[in-house]
N, CA, C and O of each residue as an XYZ file, in Angstrom:
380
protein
N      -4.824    -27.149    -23.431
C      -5.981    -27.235    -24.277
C      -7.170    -26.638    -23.518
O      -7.535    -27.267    -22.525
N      -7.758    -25.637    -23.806
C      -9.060    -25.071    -23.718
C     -10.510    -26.003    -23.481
O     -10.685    -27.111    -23.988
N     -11.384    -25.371    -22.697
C     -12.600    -26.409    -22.775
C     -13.168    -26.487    -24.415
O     -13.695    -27.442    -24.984
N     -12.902    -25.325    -24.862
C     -13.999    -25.119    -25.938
C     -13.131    -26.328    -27.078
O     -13.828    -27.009    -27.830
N     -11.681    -26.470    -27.086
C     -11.255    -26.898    -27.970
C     -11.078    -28.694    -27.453
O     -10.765    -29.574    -28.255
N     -11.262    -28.858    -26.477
C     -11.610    -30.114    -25.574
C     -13.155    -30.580    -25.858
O     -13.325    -31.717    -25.416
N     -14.454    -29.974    -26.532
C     -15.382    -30.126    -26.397
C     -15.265    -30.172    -28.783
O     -15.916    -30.980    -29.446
N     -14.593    -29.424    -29.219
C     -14.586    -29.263    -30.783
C     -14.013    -31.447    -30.833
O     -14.488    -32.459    -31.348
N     -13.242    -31.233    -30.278
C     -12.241    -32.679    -30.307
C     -13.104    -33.892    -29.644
O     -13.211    -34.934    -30.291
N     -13.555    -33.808    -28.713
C     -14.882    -34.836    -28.392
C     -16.009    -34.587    -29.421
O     -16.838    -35.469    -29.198
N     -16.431    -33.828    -30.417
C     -17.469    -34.182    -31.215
C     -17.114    -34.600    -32.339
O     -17.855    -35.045    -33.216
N     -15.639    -34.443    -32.379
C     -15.173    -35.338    -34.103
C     -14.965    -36.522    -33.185
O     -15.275    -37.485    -33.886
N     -14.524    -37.072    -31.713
C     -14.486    -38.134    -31.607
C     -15.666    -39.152    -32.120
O     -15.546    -40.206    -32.745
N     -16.717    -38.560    -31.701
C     -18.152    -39.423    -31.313
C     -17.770    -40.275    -32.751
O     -17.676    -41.495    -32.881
N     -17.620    -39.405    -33.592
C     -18.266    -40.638    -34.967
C     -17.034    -41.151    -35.272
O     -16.818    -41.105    -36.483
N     -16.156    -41.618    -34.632
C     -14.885    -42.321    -34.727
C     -14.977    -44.131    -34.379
O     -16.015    -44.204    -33.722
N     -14.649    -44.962    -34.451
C     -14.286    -45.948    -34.284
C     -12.738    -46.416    -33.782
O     -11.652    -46.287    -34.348
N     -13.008    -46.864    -32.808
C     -11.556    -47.367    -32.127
C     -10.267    -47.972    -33.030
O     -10.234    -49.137    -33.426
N      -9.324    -47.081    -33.259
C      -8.223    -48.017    -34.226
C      -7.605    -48.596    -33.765
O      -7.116    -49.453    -34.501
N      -7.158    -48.620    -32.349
C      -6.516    -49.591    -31.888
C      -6.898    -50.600    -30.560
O      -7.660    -49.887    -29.906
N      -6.752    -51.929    -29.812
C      -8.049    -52.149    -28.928
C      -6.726    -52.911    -28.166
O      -5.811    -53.425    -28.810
N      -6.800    -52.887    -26.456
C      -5.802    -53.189    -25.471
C      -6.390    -53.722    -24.961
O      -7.508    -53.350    -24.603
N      -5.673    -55.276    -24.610
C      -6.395    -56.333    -23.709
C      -5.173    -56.346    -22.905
O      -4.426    -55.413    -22.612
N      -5.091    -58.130    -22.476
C      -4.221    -58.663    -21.454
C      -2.725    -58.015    -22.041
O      -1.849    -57.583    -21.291
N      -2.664    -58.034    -23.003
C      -1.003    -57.646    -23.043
C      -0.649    -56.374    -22.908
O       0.416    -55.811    -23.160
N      -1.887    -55.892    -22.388
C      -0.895    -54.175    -22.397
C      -0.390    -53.132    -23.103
O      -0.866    -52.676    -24.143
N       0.487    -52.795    -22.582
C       0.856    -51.149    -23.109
C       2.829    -52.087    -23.841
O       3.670    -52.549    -23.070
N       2.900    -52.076    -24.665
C       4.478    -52.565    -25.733
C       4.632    -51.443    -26.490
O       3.867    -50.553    -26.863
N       6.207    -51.766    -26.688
C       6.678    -50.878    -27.127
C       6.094    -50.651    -28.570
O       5.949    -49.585    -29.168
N       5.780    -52.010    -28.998
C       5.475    -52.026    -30.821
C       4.007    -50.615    -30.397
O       3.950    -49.421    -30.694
N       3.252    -51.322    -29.785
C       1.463    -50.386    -29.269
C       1.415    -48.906    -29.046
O       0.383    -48.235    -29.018
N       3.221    -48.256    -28.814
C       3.295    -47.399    -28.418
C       3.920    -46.819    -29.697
O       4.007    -45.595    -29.802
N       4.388    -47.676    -30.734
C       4.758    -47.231    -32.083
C       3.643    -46.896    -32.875
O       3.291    -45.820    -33.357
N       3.104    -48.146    -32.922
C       1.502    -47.915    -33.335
C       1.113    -47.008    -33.285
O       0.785    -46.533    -34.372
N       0.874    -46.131    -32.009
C      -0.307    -45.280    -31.664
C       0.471    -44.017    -32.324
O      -0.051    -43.005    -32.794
N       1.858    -44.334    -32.238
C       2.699    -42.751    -31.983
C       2.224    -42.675    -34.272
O       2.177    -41.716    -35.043
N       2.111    -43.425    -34.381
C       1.932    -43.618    -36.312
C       0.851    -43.025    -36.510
O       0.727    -42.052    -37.255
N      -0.060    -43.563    -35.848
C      -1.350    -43.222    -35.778
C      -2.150    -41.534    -35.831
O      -2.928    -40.849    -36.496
N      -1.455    -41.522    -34.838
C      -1.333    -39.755    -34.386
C      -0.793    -39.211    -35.422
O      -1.492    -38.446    -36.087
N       0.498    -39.452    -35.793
C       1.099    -38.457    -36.965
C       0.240    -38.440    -37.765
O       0.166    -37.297    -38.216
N      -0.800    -39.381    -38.411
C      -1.059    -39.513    -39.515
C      -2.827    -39.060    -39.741
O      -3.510    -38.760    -40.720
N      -3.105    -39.220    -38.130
C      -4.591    -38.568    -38.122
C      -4.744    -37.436    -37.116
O      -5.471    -36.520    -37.501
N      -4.191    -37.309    -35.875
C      -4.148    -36.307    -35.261
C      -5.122    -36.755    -33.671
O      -4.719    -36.674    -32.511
N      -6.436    -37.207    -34.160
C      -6.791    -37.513    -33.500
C      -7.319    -39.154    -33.840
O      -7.718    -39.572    -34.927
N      -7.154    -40.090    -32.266
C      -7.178    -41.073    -32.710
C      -8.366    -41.555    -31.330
O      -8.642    -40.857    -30.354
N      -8.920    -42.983    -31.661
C      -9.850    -43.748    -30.734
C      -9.094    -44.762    -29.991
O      -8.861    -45.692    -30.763
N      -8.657    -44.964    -28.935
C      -8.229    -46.483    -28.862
C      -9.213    -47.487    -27.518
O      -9.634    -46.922    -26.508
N      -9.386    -48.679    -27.724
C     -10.956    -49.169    -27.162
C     -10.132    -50.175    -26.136
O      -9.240    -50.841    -26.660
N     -10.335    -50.321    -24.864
C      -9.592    -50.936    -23.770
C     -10.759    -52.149    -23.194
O     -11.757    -52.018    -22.486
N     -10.002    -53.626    -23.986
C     -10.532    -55.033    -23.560
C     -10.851    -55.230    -22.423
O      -9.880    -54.996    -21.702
N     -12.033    -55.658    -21.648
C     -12.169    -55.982    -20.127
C     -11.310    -56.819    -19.934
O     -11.463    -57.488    -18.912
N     -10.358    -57.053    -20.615
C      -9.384    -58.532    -19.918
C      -8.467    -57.670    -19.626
O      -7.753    -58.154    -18.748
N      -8.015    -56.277    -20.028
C      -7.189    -55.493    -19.981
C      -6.452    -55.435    -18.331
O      -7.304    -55.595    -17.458
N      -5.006    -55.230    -17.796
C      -4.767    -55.157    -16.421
C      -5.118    -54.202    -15.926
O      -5.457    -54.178    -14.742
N      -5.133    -52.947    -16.860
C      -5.058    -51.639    -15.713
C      -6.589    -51.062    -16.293
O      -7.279    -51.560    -17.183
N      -6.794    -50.134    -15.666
C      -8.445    -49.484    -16.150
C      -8.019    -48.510    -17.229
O      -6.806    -48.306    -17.279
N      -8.798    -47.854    -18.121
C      -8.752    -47.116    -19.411
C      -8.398    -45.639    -19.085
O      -8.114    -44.703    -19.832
N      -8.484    -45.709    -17.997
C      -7.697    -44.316    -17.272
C      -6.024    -44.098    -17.097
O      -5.287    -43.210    -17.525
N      -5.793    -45.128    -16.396
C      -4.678    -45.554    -16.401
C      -3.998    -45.900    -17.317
O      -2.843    -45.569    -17.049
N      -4.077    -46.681    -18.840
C      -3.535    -47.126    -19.513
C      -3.691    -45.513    -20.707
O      -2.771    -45.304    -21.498
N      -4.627    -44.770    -20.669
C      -4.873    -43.113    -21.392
C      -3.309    -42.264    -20.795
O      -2.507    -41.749    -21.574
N      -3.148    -42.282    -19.315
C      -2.120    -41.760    -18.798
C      -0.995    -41.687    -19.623
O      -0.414    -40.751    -20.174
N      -0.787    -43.156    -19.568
C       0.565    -43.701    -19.894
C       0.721    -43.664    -21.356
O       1.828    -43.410    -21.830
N      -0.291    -43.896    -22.107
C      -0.367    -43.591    -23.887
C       0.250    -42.371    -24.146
O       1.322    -42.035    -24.649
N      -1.114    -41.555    -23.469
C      -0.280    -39.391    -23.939
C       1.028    -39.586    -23.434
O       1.928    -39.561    -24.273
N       1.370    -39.795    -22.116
C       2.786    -39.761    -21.629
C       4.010    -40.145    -22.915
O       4.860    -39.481    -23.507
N       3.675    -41.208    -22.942
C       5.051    -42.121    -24.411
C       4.650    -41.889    -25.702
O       5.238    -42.302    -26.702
N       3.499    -41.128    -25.680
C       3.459    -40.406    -27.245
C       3.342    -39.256    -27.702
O       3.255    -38.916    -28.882
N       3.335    -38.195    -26.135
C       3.214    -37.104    -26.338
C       2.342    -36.358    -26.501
O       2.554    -35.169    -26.742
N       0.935    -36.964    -26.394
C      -0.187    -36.918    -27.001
C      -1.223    -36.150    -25.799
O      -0.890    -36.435    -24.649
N      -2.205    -35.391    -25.899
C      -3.204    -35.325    -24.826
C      -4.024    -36.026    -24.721
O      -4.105    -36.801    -25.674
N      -4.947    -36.192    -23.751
C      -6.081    -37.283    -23.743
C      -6.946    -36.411    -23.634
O      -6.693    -35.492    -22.855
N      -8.196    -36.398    -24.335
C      -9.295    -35.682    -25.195
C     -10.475    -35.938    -23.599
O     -10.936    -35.102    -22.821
N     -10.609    -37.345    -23.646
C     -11.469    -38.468    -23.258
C     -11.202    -39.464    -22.765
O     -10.329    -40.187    -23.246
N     -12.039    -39.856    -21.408
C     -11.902    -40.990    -21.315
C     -13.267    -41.416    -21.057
O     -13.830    -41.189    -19.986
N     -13.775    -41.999    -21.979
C     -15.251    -42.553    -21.477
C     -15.503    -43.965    -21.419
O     -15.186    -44.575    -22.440
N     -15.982    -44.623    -20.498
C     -16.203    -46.004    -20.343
C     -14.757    -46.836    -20.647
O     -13.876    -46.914    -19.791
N     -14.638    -47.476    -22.060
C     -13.757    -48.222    -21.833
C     -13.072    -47.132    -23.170
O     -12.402    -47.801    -23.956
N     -13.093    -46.597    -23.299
C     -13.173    -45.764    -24.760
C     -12.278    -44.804    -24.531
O     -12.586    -44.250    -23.476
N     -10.926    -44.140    -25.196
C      -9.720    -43.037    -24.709
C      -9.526    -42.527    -26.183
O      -9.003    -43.013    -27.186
N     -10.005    -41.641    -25.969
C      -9.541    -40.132    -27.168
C      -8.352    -39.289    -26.610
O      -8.064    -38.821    -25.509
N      -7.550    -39.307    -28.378
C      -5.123    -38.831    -27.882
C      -6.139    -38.054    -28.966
O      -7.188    -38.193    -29.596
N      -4.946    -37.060    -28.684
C      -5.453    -36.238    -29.508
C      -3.189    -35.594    -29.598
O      -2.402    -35.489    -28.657
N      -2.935    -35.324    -31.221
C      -1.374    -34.495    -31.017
C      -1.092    -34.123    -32.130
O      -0.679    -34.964    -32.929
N      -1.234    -32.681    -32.544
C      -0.677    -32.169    -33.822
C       0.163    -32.714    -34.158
O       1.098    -33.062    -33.437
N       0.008    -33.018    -35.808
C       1.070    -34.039    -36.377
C       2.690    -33.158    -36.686
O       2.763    -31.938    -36.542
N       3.807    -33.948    -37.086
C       5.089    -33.227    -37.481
C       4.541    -32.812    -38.712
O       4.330    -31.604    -38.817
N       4.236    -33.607    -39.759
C       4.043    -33.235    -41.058
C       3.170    -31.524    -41.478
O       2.232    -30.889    -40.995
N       4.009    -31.360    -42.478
C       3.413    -30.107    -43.073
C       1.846    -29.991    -43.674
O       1.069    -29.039    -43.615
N       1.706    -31.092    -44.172
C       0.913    -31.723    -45.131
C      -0.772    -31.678    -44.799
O      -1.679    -31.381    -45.576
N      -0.855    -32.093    -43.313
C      -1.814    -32.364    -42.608
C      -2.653    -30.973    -42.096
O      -2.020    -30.055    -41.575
N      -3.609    -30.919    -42.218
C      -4.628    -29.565    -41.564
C      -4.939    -30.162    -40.266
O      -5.374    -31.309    -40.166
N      -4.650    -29.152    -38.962
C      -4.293    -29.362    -37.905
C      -5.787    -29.161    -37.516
O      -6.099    -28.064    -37.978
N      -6.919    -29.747    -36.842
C      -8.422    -29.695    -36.082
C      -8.186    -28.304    -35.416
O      -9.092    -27.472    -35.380
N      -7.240    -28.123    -35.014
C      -7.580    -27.043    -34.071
C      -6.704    -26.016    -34.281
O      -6.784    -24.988    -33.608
């Protein structure tokens, strides 16, 4: 991914709201279904990391793109932008 298309994808983040939010329990398999749904269905997604959370929002961004295939856009504060062209035909791809 390109800066320019790394910088298009952080400004549709901004006005996003977190769809999914990770505390003490971590990274599960269901969280990793979740997200992987998520993605197909929006492309780009918010997910917001609980201070009770174990690992830092860096760490837990890693491991998200990793098991979903996904890139990480962002990581700001507690805040991680995936960003992963969907399978579907259907969907108009951001980039």
């Amino acid at each position: 991914m390109t800066s320019s298309q790394r910088a298009t994808l952080r400004s549709l983040a901004m006005q996003m709201q977190p769809m999914t939010h990770i505390g003490k329990n971590g990274i599960s398999d269901m969280l990793i279904k979740q997200i992987d749904e998520q993605l197909e269905s929006r492309e780009l997604i918010k997910v917001a990391v609980l201070k009770n959370a174990e690992f830092s929002a860096k760490e837990i961004a890693e491991e998200l793109a990793q098991n979903s295939n996904a890139e990480v856009v962002q990581v700001l504060g507690s805040k991680i932008t995936l960003y992963r062209v969907s399978k579907k035909s259907g969907i108009k791809h951001i980039l």
